[in-house]
GULOSE-549395 format. One line per field, with one value per residue: residue number from 1; residue in three letters; x, z, y of N, C-alpha, C in turn. Coordinates in steps of 0.2 Angstrom, whole numbers, m for minus. Last residue first. Example, Ala and Ser with C-alpha at 12.3 -4.5 7.8 and 13.67 -1.06 7.14 Angstrom:
seq c(2, 1)
type c(Ser, Ala)
neast c(64, 66)
nup c(35, 39)
nnorth c(m11, m28)
caeast c(68, 62)
caup c(36, 39)
canorth c(m5, m22)
ceast c(64, 66)
cup c(39, 39)
cnorth c(0, m16)
END
This chain:
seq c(319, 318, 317, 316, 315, 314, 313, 312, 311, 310, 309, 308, 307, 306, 305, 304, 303, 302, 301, 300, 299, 298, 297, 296, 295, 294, 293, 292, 291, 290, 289, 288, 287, 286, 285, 284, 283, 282, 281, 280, 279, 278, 277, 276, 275, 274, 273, 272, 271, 270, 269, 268, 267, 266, 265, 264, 263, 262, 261, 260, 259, 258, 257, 256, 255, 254, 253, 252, 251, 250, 249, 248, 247, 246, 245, 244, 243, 242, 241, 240, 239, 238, 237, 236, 235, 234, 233, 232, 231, 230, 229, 228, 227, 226, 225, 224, 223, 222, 221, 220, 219, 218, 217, 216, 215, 214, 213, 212, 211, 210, 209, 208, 207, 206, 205, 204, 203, 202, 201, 200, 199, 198, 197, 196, 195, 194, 193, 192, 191, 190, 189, 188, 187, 186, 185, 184, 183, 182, 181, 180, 179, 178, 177, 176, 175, 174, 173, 172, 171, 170, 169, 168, 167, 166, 165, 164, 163, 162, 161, 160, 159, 158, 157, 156, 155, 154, 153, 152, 151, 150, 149, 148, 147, 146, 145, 144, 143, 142, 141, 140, 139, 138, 137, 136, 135, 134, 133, 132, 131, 130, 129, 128, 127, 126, 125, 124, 123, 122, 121, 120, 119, 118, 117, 116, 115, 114, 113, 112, 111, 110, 109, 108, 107, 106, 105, 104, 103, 102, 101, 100, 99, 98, 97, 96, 95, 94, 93, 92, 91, 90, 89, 88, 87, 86, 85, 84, 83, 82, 81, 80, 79, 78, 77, 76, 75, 74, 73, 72, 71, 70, 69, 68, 67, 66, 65, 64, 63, 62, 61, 60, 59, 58, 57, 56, 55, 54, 53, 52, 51, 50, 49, 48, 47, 46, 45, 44, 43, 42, 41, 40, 39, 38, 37, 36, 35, 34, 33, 32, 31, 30, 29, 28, 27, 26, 25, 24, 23, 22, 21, 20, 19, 18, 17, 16, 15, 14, 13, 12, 11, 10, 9, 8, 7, 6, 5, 4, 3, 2, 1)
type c(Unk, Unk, Unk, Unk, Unk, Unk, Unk, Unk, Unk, Unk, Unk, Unk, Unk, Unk, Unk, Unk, Unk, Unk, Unk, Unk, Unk, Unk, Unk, Unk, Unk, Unk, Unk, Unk, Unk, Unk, Unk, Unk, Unk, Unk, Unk, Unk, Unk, Unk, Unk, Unk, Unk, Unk, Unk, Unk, Unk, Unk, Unk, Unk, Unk, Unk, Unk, Unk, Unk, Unk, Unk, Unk, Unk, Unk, Unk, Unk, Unk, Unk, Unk, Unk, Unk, Unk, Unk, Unk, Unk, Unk, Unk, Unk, Unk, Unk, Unk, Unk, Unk, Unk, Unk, Unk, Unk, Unk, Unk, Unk, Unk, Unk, Unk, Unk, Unk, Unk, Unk, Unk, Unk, Unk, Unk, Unk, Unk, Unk, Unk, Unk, Unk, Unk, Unk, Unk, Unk, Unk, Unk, Unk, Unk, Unk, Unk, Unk, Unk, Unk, Unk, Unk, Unk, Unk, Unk, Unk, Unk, Unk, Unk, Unk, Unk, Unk, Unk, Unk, Unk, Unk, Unk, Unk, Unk, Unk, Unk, Unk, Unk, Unk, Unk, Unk, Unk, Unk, Unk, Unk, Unk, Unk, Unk, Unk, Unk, Unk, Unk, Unk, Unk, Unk, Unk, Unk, Unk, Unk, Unk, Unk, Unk, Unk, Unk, Unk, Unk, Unk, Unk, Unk, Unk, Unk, Unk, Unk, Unk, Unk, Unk, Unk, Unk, Unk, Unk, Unk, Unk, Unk, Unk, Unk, Unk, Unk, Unk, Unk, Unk, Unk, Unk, Unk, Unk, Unk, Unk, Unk, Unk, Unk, Unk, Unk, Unk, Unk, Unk, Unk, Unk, Unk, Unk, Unk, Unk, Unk, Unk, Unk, Unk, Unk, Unk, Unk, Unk, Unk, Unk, Unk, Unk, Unk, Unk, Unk, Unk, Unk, Unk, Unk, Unk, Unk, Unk, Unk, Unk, Unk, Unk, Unk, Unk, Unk, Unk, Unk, Unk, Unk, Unk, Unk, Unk, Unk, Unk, Unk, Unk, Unk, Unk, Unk, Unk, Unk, Unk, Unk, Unk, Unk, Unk, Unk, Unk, Unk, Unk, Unk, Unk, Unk, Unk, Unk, Unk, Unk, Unk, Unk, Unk, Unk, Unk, Unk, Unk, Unk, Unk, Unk, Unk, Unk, Unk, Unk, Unk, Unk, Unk, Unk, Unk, Unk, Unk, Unk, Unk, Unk, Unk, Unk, Unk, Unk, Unk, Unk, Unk, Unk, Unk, Unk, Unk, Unk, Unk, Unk, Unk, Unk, Unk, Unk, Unk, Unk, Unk, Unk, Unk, Unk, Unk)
neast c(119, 130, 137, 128, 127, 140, 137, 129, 136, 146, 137, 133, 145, 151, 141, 142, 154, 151, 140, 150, 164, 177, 181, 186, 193, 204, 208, 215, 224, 233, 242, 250, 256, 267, 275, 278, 277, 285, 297, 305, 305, 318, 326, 331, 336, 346, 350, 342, 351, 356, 360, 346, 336, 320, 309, 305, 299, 289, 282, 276, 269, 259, 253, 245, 241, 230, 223, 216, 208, 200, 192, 185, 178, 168, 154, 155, 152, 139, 136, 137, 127, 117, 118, 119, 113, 115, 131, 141, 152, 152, 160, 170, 175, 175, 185, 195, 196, 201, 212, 220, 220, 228, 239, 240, 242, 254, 264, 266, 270, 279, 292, 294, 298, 309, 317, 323, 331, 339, 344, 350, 361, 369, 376, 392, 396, 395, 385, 380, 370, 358, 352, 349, 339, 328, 327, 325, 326, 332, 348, 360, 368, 381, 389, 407, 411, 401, 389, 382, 365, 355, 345, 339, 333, 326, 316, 314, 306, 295, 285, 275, 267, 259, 253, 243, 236, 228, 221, 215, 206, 198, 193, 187, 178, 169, 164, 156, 148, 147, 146, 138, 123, 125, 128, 118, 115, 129, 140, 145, 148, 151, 162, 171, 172, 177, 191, 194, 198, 206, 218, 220, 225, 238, 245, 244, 252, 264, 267, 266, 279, 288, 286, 288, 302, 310, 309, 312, 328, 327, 327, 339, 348, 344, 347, 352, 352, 357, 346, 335, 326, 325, 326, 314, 305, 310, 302, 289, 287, 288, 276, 266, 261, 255, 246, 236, 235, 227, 214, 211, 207, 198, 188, 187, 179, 169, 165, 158, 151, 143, 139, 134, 122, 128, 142, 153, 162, 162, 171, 183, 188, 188, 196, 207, 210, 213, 222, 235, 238, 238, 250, 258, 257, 263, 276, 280, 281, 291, 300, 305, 308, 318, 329, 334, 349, 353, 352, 364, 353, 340, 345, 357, 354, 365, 362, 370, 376, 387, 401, 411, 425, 436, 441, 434, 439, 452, 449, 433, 418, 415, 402)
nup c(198, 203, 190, 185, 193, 191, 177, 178, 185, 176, 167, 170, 175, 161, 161, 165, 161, 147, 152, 158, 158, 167, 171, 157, 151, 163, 160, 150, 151, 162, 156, 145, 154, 159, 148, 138, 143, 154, 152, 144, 154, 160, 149, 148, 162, 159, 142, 129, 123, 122, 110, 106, 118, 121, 112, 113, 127, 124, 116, 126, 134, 125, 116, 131, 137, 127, 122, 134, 135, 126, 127, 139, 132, 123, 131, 137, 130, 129, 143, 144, 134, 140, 152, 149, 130, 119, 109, 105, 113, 105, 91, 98, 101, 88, 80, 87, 86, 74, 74, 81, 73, 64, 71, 74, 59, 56, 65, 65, 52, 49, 61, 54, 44, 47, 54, 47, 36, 48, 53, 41, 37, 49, 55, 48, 57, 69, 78, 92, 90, 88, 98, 104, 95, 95, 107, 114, 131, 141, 137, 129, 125, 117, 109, 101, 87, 76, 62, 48, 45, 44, 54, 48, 36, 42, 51, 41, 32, 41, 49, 39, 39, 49, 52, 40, 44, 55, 48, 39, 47, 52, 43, 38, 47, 47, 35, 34, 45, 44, 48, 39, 44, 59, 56, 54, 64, 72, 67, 79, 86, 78, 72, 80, 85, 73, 75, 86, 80, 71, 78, 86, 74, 71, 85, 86, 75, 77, 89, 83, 77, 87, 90, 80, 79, 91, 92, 80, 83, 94, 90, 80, 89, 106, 122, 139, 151, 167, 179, 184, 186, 177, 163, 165, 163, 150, 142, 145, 141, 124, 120, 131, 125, 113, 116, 123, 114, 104, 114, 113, 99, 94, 106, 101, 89, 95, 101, 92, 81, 92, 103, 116, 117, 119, 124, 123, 116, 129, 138, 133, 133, 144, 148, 141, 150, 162, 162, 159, 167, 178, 174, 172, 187, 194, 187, 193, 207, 208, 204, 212, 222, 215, 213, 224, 226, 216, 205, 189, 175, 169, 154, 143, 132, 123, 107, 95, 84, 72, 66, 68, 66, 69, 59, 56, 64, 60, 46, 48, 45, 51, 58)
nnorth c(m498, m491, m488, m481, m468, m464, m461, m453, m440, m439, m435, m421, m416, m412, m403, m393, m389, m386, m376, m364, m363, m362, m374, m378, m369, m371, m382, m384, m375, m379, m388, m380, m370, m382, m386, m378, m367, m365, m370, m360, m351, m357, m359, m348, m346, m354, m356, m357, m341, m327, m326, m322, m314, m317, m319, m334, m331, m324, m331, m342, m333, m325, m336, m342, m335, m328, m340, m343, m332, m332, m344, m337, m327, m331, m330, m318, m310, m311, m309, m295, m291, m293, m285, m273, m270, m267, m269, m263, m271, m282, m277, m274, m286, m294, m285, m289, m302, m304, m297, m307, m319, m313, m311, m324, m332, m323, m327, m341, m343, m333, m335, m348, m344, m337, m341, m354, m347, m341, m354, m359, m351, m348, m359, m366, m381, m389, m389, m385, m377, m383, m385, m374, m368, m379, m394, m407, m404, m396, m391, m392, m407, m413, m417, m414, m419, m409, m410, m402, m403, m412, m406, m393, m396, m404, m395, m386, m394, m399, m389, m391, m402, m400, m390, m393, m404, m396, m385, m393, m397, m386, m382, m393, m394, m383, m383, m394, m391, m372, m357, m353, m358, m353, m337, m330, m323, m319, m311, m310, m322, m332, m326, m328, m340, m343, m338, m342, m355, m354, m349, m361, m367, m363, m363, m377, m380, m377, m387, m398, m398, m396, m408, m415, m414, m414, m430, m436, m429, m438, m449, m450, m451, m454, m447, m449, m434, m432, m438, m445, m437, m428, m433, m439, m428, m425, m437, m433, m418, m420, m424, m421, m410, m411, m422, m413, m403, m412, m414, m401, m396, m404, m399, m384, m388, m392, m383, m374, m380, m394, m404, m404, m410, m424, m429, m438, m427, m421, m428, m432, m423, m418, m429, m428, m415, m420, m430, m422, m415, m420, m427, m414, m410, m421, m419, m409, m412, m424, m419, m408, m417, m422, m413, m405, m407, m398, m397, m395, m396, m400, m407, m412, m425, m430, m440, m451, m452, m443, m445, m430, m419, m414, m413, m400, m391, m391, m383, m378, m369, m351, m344)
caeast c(114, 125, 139, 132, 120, 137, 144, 127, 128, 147, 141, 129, 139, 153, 140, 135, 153, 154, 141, 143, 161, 174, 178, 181, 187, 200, 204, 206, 220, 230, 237, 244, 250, 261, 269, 277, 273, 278, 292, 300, 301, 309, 322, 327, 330, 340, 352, 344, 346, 355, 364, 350, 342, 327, 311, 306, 305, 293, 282, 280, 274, 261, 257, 250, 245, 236, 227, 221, 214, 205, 197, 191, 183, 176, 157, 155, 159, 143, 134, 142, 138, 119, 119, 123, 110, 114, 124, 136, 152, 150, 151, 166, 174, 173, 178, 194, 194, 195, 206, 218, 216, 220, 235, 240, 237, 250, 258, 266, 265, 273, 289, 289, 293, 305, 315, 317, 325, 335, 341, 344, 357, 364, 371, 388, 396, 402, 383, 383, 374, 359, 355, 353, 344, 331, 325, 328, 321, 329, 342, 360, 360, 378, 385, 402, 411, 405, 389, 387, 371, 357, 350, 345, 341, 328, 318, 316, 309, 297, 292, 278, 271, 264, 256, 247, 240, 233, 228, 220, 210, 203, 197, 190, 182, 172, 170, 162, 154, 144, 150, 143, 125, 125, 130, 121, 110, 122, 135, 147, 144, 144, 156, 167, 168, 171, 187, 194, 194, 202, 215, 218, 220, 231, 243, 239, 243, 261, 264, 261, 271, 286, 283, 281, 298, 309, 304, 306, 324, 327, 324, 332, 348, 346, 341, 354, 348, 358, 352, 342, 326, 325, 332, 318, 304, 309, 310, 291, 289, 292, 281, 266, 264, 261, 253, 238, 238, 233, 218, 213, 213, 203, 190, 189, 185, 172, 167, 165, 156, 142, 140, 139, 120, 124, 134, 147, 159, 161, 163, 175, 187, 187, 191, 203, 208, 208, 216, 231, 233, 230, 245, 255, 256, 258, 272, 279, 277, 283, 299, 303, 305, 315, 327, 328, 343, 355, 346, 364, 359, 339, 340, 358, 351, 363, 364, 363, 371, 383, 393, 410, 417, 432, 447, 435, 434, 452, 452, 441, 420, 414, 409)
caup c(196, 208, 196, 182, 191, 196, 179, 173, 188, 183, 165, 167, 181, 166, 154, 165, 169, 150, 146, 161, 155, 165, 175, 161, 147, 158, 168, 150, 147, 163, 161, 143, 148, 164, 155, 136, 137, 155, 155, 142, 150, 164, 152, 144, 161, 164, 147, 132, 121, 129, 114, 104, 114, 121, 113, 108, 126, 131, 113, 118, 133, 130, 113, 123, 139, 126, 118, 131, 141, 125, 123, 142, 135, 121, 124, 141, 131, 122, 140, 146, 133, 133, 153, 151, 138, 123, 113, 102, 115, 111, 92, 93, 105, 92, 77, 87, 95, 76, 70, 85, 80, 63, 67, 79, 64, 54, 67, 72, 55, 46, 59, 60, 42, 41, 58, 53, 35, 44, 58, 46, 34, 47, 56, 50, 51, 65, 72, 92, 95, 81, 93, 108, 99, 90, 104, 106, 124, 144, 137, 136, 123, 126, 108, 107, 94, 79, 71, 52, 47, 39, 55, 54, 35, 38, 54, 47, 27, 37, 51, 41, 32, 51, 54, 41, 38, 57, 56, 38, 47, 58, 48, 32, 44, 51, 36, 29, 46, 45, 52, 38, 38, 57, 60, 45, 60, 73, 62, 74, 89, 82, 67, 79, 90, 77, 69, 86, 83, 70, 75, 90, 80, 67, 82, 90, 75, 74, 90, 87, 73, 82, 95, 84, 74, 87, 97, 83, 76, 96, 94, 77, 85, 101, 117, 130, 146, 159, 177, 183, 190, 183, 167, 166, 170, 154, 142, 150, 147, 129, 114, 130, 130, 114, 112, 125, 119, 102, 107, 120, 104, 91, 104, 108, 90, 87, 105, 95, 81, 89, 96, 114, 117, 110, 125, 125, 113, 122, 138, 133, 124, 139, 151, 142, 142, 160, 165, 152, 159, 175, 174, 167, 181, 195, 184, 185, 202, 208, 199, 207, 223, 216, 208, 224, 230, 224, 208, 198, 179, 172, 155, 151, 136, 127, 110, 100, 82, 79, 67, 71, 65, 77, 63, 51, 65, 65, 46, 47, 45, 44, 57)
canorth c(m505, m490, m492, m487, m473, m466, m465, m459, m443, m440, m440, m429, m417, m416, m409, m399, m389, m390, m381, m371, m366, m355, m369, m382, m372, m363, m380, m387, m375, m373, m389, m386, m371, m376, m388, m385, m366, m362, m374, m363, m350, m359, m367, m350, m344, m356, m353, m360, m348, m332, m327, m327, m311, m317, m313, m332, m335, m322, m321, m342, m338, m322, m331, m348, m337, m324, m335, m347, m332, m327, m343, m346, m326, m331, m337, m325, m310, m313, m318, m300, m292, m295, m295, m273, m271, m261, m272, m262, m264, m282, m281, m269, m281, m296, m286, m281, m301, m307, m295, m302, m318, m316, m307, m322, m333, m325, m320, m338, m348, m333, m329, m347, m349, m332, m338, m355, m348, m335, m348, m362, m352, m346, m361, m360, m377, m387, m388, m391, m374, m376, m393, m378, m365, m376, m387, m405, m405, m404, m390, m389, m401, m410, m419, m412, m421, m410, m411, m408, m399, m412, m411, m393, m390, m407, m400, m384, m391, m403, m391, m384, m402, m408, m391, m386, m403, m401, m383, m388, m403, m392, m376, m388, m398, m385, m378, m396, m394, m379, m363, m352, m357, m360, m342, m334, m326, m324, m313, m304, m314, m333, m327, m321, m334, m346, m335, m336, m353, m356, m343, m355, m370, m361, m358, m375, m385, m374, m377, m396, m398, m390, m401, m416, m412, m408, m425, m434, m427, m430, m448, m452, m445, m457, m447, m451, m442, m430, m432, m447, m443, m427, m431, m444, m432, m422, m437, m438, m420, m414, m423, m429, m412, m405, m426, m422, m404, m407, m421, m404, m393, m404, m406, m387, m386, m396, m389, m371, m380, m389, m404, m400, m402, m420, m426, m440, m434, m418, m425, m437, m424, m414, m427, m432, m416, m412, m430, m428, m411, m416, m429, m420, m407, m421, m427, m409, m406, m425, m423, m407, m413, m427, m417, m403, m412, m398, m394, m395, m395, m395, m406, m409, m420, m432, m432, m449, m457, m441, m448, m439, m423, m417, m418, m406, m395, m394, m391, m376, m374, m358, m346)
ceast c(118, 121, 137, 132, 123, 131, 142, 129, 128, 142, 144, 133, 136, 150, 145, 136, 147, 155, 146, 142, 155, 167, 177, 177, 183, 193, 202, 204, 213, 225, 232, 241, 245, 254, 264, 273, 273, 274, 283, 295, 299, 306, 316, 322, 324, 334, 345, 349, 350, 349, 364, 356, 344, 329, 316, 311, 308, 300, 290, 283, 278, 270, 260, 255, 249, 241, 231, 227, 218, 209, 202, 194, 187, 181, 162, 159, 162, 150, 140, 140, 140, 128, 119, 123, 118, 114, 122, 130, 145, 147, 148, 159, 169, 171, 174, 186, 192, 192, 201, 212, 213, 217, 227, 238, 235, 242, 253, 260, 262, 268, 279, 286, 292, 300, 308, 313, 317, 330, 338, 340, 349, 359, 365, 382, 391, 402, 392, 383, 382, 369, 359, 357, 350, 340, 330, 325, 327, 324, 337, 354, 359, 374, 381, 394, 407, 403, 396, 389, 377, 366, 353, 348, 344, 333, 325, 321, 315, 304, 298, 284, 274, 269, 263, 254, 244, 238, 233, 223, 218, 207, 202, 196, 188, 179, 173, 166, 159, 150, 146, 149, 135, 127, 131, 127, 111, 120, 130, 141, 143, 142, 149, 163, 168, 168, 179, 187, 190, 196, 207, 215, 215, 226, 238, 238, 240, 255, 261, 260, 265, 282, 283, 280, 292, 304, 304, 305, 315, 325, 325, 326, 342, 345, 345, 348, 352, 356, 350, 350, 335, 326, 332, 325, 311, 309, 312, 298, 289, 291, 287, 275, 269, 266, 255, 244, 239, 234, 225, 218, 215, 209, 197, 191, 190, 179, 168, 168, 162, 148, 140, 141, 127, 123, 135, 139, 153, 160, 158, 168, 182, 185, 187, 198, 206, 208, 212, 223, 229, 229, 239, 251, 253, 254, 264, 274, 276, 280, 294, 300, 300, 306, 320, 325, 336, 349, 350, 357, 357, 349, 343, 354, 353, 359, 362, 366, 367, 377, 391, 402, 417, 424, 441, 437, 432, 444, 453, 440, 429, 420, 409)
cup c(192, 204, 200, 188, 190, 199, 185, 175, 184, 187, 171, 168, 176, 173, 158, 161, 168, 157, 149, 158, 157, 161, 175, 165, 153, 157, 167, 157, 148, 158, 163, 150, 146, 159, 156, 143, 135, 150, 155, 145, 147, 161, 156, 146, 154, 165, 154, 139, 127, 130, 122, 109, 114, 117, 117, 107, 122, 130, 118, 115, 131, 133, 117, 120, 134, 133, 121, 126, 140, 129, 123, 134, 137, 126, 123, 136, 133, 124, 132, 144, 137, 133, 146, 152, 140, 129, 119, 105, 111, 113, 96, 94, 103, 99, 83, 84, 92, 81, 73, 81, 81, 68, 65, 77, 69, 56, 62, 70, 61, 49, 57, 61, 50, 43, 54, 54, 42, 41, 54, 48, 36, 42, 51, 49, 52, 58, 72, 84, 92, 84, 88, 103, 100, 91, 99, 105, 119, 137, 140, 137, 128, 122, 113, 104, 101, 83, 74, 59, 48, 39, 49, 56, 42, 36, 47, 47, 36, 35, 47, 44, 35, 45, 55, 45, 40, 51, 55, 41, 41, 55, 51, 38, 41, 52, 41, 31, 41, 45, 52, 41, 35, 49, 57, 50, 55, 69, 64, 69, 85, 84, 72, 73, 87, 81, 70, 80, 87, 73, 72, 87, 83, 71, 77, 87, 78, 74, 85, 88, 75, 79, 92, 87, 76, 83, 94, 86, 77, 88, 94, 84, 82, 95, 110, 128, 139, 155, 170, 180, 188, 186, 173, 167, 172, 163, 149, 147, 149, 135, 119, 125, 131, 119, 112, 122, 123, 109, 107, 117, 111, 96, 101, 108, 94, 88, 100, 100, 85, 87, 93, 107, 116, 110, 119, 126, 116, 118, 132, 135, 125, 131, 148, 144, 140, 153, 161, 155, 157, 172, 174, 167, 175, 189, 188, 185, 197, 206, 200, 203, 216, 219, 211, 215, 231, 228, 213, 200, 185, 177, 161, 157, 142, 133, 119, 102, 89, 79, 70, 67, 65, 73, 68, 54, 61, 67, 52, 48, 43, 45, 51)
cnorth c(m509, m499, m494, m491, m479, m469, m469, m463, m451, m443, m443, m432, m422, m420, m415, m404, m395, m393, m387, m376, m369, m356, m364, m378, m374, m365, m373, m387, m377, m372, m385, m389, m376, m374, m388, m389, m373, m366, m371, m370, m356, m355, m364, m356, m343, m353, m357, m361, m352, m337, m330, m331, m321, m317, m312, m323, m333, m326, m322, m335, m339, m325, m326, m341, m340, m327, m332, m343, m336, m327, m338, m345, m333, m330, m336, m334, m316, m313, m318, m310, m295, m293, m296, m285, m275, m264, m269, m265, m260, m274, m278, m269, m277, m292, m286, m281, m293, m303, m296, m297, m313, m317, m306, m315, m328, m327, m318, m330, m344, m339, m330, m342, m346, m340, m335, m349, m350, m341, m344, m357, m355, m348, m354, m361, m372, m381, m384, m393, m379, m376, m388, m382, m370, m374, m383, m398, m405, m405, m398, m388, m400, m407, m416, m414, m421, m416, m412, m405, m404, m407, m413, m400, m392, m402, m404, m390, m388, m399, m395, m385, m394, m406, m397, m387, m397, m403, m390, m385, m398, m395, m381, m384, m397, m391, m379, m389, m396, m383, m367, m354, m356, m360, m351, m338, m331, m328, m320, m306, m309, m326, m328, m319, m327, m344, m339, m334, m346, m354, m346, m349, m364, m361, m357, m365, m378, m374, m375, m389, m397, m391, m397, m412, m412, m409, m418, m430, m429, m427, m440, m450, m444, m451, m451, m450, m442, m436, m432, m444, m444, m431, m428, m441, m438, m423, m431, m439, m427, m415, m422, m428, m417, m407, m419, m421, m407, m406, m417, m411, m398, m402, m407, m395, m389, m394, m394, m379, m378, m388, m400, m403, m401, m413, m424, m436, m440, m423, m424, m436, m430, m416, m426, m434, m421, m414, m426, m430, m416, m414, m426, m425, m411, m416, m426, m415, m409, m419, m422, m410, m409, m423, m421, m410, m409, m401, m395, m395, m398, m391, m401, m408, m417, m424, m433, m444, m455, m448, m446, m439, m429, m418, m419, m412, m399, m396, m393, m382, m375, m363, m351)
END
């Protein structure tokens, strides 16, 4: 639509928006609070966890827990960006966010999806170097590429929202300030935008587009190579140990793009609706908790690395 002389009459300053976060529960807000917050707590647990195992053992110094470190750091703050403003419209209904708050929280969550999207193809491309090319393994995943993988997910994703986040609040904002949503999400702040929003939503659509299957292209290369391999080793415990190294990755992958695919492929029309919200709880919650209980309990490595550390802790204590 475009912009008339009566919404002209109802442009204001916008200086804060006020989140709806989840509506009516009907005396389930409190109920739900302790899920969630139990939730976020063992993400931050589990990866905390995860990023002190891994810096306290030496047999996990390698590049695929080079990784896994970057990833668990990255879904601390994915989190963290999206459920404690979340906790607080549970507890108390609809939240002010300040203008300069909600242009944060959009722009760190979106910096994070991107991160995690490279992140993931990084890693992908580490598993299929270890199974595809053994030999020249180490030679190929040394740490200047290892470096090079990570710190160009994390560049990647902080300069990529940049241009997004800048065409959408740069819109003019009528009077109505309500975000039918418990986040700064795209949809929603697009919603409350007195002036035609396409120009935003094609550009958004064409960068995420490219950040999203991009990657997730790359992955899936990865894994077709990576089958292939498998399916070429004759003996029945030889596949299963090579499958062993990528499978807790491949389960991340495709609840991360399985989530996000699910929201994203709602029709426009029914953004942020309730059944946008419980999609997206999957992929700003549920996920990030489900992660490093993947890694953990599908990983002897890990699983032992956590026993040393539990055993050392309890030595400490004991003298």
């Amino acid at each position: 639509w475009h912009l008339n002389l009566t919404d002209m009459g109802n442009l204001t300053m916008i200086k804060e928006f006020l989140l709806l976060g989840f509506g009516s529960l009907h005396g389930l807000q409190f109920f739900l609070f302790a899920i969630f917050l139990g939730i976020y707590v063992v993400t931050l647990l589990g990866n905390i966890l995860i990023l002190t195992v891994i810096s306290s053992d030496c047999s996990l110094q390698t590049p695929m827990y080079f990784f896994l470190f970057n990833f668990s750091f990255l879904e601390i703050w994915y989190t963290t960006s999206i459920v404690p403003k979340m906790l607080q419209t549970l507890l108390s209904g609809p939240e002010v966010i300040s203008f300069a708050g909600c242009v944060a929280q959009f722009y760190f969550f979106g910096s994070m999806a991107v991160v995690e999207c490279f992140l993931l193809a990084a890693m992908s491309y580490d598993r299929y170097l270890a199974i595809c090319s053994p030999l020249r393994y180490p030679s190929l995943m040394n740490l200047h590429t290892c470096v090079l993988l990570a710190g160009g997910s994390w560049l990647g994703g902080f300069l990529t929202p940049v241009v997004t986040v800048t065409m959408t609040f740069q819109l003019p904002f009528c009077a109505a300030y309500e975000i039918d949503h418990f986040f700064c999400d795209l949809a929603p702040v697009l919603k409350l935008a007195c002036s035609d929003p396409e120009t935003v939503e094609k550009t958004t659509f064409l960068m995420a587009s490219f950040v999203t299957m991009v990657p997730f292209l790359l992955t899936v290369a990865s894994y077709i190579r990576i089958v292939a391999a498998v399916l070429r080793i004759p003996s029945a415990a030889g596949k299963q140990r090579a499958f062993s190294t990528c499978s807790s990755h491949l389960i991340v992958v495709t609840l991360y793009y399985g989530t996000l695919g699910t929201v994203y492929a709602i029709p426009t029309a029914t953004q942020a609706t309730a059944l946008n919200k419980i999609f997206s709880l999957l992929y700003t919650v549920v996920t990030p908790m489900i992660n490093p209980i993947v890694y953990s309990l599908r990983n002897k490595d890990v699983k032992k690395a956590v026993r040393t550390l539990l055993n050392r802790w309890a030595y400490s204590k004991e003298t």
